[in-house]
Chimera marker file (.cmm) of the C-alpha trace (Angstrom):
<marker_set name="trace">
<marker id="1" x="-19.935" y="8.179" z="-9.856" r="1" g="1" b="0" radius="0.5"/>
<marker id="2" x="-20.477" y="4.324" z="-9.803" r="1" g="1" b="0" radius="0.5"/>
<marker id="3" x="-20.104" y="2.093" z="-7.252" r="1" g="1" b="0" radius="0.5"/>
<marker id="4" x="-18.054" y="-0.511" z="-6.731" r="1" g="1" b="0" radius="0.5"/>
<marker id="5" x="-19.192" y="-3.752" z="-4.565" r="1" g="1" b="0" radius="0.5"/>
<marker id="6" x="-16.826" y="-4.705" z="-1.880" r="1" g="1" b="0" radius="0.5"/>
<marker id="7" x="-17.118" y="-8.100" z="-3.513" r="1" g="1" b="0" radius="0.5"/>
<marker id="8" x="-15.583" y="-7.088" z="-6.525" r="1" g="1" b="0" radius="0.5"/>
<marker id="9" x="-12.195" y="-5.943" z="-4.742" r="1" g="1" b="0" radius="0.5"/>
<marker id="10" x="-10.324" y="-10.059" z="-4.602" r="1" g="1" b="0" radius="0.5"/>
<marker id="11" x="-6.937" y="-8.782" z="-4.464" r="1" g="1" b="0" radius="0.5"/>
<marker id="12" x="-4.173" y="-7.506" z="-2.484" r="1" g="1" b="0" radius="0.5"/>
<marker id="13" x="-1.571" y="-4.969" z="-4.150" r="1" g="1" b="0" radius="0.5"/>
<marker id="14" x="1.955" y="-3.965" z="-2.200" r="1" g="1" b="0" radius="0.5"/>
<marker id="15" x="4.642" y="-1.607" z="-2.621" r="1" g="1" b="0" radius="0.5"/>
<marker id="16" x="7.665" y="-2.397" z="-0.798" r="1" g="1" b="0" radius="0.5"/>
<marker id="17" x="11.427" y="-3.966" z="-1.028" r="1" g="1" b="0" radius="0.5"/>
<marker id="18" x="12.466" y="-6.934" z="-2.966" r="1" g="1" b="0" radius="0.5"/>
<marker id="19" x="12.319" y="-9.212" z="0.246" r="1" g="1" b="0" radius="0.5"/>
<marker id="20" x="8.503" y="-8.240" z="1.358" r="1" g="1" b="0" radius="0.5"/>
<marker id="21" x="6.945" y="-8.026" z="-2.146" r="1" g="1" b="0" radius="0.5"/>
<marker id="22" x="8.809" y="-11.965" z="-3.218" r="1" g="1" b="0" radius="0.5"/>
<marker id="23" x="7.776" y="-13.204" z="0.021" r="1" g="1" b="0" radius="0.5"/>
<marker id="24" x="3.470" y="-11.747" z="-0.505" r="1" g="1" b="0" radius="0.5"/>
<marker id="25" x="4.335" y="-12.899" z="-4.452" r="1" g="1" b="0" radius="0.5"/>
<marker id="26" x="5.194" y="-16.528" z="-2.809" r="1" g="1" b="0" radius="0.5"/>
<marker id="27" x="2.373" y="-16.916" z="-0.607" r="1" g="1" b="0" radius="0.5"/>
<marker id="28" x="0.214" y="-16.439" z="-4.103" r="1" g="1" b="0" radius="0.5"/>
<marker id="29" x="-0.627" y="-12.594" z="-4.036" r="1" g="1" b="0" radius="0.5"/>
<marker id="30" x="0.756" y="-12.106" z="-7.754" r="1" g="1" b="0" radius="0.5"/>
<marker id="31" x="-1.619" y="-10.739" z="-10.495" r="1" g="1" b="0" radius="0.5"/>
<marker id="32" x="-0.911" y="-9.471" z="-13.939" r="1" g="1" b="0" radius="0.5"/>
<marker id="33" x="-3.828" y="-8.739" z="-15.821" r="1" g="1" b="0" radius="0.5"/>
<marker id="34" x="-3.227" y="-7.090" z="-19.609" r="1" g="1" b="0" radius="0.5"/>
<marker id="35" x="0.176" y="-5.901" z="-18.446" r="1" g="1" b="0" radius="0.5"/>
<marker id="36" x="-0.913" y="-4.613" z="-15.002" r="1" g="1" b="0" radius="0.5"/>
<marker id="37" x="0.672" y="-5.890" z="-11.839" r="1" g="1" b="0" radius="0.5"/>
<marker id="38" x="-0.713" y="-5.637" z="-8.425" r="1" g="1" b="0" radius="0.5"/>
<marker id="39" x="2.926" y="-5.178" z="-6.630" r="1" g="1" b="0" radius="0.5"/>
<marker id="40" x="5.948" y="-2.966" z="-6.780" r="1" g="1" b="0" radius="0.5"/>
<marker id="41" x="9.147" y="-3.404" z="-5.920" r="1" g="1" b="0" radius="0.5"/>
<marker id="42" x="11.409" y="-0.499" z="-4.417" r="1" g="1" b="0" radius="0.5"/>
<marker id="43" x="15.031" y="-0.273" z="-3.965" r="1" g="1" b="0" radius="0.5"/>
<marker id="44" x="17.083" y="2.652" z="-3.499" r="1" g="1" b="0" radius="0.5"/>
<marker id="45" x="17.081" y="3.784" z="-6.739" r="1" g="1" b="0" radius="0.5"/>
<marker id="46" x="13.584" y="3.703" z="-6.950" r="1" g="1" b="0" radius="0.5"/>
<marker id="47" x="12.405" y="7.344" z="-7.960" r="1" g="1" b="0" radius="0.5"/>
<marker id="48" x="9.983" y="8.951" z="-5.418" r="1" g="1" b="0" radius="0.5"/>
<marker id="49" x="7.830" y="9.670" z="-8.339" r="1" g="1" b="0" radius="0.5"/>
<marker id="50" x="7.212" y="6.069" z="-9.342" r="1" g="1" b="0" radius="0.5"/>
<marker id="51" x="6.509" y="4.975" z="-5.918" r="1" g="1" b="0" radius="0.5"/>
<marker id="52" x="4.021" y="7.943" z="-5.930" r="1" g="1" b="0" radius="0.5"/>
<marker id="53" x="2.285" y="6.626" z="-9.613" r="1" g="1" b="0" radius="0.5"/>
<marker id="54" x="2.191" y="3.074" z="-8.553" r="1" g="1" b="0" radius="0.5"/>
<marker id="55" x="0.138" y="4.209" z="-5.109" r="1" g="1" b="0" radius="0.5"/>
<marker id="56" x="-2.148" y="6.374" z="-7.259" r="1" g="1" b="0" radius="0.5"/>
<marker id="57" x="-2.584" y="3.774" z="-9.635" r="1" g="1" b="0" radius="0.5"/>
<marker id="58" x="-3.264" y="0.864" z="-6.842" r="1" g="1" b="0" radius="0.5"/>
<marker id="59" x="-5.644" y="3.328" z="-4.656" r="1" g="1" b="0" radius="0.5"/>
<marker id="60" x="-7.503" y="3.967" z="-7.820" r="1" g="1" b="0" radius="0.5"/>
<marker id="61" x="-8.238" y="0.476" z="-8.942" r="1" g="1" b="0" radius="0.5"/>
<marker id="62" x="-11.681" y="-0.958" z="-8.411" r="1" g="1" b="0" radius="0.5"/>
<marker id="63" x="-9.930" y="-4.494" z="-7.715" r="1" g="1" b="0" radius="0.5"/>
<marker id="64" x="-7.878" y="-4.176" z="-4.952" r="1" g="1" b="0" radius="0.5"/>
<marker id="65" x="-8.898" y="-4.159" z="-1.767" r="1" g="1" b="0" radius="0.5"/>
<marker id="66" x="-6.583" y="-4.218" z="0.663" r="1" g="1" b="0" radius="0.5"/>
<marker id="67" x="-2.817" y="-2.155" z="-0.442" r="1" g="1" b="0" radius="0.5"/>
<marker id="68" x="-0.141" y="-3.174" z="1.813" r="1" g="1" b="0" radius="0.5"/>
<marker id="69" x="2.895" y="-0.660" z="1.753" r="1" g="1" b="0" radius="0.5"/>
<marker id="70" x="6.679" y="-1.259" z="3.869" r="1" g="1" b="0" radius="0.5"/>
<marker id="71" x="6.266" y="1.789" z="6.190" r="1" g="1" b="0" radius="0.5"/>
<marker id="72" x="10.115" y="3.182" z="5.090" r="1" g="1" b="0" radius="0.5"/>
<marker id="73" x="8.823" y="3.389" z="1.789" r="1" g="1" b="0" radius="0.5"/>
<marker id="74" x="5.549" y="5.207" z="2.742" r="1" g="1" b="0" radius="0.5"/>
<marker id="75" x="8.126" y="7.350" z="4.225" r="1" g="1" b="0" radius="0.5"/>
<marker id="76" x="8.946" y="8.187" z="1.116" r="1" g="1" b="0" radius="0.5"/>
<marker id="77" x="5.686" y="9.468" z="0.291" r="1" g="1" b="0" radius="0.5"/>
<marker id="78" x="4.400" y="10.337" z="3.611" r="1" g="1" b="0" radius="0.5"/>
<marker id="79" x="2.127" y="13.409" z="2.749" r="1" g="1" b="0" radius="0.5"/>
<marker id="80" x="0.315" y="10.969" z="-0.065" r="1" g="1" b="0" radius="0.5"/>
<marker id="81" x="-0.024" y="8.663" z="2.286" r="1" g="1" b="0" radius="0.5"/>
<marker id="82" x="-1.373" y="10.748" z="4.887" r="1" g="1" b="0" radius="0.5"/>
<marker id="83" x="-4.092" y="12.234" z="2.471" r="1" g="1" b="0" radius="0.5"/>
<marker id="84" x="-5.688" y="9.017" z="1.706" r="1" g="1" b="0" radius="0.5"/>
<marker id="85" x="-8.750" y="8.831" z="3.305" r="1" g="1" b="0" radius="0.5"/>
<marker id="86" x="-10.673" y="5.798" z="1.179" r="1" g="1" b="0" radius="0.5"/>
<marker id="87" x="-11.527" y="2.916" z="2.854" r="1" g="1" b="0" radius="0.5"/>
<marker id="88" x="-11.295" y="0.761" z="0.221" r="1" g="1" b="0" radius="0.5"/>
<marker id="89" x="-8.929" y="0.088" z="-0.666" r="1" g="1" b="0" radius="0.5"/>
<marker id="90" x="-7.729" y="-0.754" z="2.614" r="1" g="1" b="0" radius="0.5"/>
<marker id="91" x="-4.151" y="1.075" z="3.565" r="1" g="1" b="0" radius="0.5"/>
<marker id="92" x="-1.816" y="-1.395" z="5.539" r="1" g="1" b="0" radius="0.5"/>
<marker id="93" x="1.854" y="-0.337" z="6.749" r="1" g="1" b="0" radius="0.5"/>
<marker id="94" x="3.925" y="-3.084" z="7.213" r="1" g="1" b="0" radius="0.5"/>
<marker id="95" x="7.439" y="-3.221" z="8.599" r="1" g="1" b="0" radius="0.5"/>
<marker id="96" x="9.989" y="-5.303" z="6.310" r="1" g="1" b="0" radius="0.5"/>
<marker id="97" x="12.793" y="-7.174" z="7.113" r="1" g="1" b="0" radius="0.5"/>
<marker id="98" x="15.550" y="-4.066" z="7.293" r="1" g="1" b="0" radius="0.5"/>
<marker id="99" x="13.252" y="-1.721" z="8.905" r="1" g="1" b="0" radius="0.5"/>
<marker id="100" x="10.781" y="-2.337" z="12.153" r="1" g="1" b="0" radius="0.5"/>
<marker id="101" x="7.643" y="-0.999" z="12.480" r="1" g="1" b="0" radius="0.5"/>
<marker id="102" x="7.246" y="2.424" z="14.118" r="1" g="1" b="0" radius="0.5"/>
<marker id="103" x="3.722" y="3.378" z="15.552" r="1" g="1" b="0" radius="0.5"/>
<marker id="104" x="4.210" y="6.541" z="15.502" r="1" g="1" b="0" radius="0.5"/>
<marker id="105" x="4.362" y="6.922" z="11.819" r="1" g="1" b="0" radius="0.5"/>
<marker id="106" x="1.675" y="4.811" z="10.940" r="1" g="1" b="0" radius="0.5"/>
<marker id="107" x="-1.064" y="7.202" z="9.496" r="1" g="1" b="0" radius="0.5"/>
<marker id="108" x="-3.358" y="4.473" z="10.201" r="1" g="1" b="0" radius="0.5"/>
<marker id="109" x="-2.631" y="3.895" z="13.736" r="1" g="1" b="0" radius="0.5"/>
<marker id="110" x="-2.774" y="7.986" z="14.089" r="1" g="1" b="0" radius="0.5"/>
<marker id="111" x="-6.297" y="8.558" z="12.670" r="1" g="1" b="0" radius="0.5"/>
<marker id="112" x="-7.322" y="6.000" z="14.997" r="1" g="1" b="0" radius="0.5"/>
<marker id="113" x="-5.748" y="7.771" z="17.835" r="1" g="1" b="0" radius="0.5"/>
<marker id="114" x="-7.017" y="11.099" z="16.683" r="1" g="1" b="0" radius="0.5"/>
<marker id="115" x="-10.743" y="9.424" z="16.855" r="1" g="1" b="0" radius="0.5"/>
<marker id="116" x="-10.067" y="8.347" z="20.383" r="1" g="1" b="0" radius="0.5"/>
<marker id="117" x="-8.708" y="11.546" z="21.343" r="1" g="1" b="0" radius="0.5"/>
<marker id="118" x="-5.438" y="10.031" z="22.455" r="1" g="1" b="0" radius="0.5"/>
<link id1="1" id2="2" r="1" g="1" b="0" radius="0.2"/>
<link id1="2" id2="3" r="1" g="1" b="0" radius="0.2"/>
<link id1="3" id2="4" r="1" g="1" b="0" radius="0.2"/>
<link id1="4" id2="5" r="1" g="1" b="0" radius="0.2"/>
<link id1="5" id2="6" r="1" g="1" b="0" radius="0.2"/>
<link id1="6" id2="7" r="1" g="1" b="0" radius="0.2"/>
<link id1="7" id2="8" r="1" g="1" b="0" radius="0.2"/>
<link id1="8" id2="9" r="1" g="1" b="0" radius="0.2"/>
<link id1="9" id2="10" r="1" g="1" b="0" radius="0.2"/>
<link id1="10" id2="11" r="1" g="1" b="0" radius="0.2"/>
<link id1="11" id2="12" r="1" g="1" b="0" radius="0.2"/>
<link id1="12" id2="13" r="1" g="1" b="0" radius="0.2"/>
<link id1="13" id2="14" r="1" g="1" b="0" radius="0.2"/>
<link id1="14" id2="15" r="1" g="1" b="0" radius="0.2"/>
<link id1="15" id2="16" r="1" g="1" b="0" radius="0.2"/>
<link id1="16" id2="17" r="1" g="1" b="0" radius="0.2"/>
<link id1="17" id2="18" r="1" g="1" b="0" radius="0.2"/>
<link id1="18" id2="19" r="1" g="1" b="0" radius="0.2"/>
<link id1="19" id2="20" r="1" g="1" b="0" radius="0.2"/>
<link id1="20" id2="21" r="1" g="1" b="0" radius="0.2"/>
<link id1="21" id2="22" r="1" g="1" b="0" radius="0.2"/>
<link id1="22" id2="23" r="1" g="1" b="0" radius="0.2"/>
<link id1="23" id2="24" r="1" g="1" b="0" radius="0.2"/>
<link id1="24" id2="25" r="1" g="1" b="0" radius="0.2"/>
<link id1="25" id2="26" r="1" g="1" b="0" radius="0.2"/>
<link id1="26" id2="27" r="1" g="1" b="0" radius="0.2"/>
<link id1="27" id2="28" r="1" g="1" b="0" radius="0.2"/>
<link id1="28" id2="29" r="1" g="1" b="0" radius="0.2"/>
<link id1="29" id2="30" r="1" g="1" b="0" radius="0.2"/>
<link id1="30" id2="31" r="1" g="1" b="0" radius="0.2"/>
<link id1="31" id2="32" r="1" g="1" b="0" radius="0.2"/>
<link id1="32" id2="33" r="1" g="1" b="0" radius="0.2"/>
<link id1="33" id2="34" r="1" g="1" b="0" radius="0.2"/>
<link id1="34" id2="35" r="1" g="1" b="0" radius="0.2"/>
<link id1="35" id2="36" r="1" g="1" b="0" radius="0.2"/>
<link id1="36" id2="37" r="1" g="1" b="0" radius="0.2"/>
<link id1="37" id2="38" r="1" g="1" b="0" radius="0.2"/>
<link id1="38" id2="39" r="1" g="1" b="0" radius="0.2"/>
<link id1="39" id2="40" r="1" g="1" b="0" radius="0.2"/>
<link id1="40" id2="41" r="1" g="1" b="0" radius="0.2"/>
<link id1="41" id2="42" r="1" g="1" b="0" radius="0.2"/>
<link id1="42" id2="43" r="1" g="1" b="0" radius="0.2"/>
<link id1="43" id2="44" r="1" g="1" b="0" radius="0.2"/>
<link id1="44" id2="45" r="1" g="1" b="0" radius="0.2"/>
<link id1="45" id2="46" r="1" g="1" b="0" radius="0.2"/>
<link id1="46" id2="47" r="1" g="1" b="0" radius="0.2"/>
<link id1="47" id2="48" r="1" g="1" b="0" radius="0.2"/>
<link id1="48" id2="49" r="1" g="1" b="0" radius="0.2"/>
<link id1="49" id2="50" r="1" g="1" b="0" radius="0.2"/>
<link id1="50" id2="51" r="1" g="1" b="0" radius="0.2"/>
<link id1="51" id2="52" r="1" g="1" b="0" radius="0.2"/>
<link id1="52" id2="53" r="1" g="1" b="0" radius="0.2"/>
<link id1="53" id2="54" r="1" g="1" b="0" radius="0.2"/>
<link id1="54" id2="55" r="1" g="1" b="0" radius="0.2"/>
<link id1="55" id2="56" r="1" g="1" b="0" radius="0.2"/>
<link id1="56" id2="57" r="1" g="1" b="0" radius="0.2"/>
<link id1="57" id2="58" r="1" g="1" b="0" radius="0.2"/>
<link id1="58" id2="59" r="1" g="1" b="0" radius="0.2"/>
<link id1="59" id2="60" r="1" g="1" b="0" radius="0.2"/>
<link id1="60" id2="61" r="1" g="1" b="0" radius="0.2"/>
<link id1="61" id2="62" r="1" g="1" b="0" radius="0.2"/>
<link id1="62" id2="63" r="1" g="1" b="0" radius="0.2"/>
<link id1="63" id2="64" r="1" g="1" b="0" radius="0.2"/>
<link id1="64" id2="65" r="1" g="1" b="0" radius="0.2"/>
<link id1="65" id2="66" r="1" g="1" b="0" radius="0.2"/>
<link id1="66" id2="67" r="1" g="1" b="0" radius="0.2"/>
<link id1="67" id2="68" r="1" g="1" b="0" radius="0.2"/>
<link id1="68" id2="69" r="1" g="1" b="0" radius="0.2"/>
<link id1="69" id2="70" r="1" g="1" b="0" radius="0.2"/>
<link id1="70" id2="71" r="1" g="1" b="0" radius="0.2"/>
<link id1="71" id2="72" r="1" g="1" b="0" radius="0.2"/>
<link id1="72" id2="73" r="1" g="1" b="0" radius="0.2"/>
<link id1="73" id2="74" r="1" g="1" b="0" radius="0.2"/>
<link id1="74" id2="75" r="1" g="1" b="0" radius="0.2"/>
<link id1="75" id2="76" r="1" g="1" b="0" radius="0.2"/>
<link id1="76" id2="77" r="1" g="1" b="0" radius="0.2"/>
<link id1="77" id2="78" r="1" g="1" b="0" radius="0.2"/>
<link id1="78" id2="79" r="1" g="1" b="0" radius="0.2"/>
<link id1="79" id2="80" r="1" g="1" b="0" radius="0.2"/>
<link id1="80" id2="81" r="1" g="1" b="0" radius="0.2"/>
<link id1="81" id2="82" r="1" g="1" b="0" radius="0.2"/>
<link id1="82" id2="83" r="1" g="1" b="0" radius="0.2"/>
<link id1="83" id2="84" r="1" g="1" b="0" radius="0.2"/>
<link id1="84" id2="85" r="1" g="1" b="0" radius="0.2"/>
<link id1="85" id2="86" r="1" g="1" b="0" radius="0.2"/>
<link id1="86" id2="87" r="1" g="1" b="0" radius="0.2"/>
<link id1="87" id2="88" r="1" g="1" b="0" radius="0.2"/>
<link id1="88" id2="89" r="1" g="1" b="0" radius="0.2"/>
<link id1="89" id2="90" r="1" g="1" b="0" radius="0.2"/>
<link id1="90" id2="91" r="1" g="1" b="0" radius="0.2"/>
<link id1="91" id2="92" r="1" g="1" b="0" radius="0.2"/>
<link id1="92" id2="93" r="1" g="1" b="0" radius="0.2"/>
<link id1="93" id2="94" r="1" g="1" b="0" radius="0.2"/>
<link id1="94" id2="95" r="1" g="1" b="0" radius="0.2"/>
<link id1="95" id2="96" r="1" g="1" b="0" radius="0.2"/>
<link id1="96" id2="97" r="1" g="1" b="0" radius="0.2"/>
<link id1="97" id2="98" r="1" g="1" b="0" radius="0.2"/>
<link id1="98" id2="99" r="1" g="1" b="0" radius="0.2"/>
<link id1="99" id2="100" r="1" g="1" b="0" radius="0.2"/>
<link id1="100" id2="101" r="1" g="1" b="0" radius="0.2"/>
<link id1="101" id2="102" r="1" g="1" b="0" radius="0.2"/>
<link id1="102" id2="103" r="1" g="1" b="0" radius="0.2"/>
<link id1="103" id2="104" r="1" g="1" b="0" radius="0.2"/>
<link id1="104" id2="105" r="1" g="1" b="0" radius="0.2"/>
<link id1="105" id2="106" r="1" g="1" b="0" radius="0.2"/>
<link id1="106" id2="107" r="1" g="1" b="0" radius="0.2"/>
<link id1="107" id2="108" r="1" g="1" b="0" radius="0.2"/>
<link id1="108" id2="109" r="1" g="1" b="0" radius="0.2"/>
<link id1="109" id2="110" r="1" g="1" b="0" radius="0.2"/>
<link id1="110" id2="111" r="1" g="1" b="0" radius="0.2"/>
<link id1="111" id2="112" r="1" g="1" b="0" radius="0.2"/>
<link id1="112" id2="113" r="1" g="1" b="0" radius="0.2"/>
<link id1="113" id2="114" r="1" g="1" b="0" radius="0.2"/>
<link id1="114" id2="115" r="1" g="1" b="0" radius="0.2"/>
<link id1="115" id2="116" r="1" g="1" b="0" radius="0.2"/>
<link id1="116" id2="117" r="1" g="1" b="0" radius="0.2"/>
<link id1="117" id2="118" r="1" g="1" b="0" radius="0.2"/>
</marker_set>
């Protein structure tokens, strides 16, 4: 398998609701490259299965490197989540605007603790 130098990974990808992805779009995240965005946006319609592509597909890409996900839609996919190990690209949850952030679902945040034996 080839590698892929950190320096090569420039972008940032997200999955999360209209409100968090237009705000990361604004601040100049945005990338579309021969039809292939870097973002996702979820409502509640949103089928678990295309959340579940668009993470494989980001996680995949030799691009990104940090994904940045709204933790109630990682909820969504929690076990996914969970099994990603990589470190590149990075896996962020972020709370959005409906939804706070809750520590104790942030896989993150819980391998970390795990490490330190809390």
């Amino acid at each position: 398998m080839a590698t892929v130098n950190p320096k090569d990974r420039t972008l940032l990808a997200v999955i999360g609701d209209e409100d968090s992805v237009t705000g990361l779009l604004l601040a100049g995240i945005g990338n579309v490259d021969n039809n292939k965005k870097n973002f996702l946006i979820v409502d509640a319609k949103t089928q678990t299965s295309v959340i579940e592509a668009a993470f494989q597909e980001f996680t995949e890409r030799k691009d990104i490197a940090i994904l940045l996900i709204n933790q109630h839609v990682a909820e969504r996919i929690r076990p996914t989540v969970d099994r990603y190990q990589a470190a590149f690209p990075a896996l962020l949850e972020i709370p959005s605007k409906e939804h706070p952030y809750d520590p104790a679902k942030d896989s993150v945040l819980k391998r970390v603790q795990k490490l330190r034996g809390d």
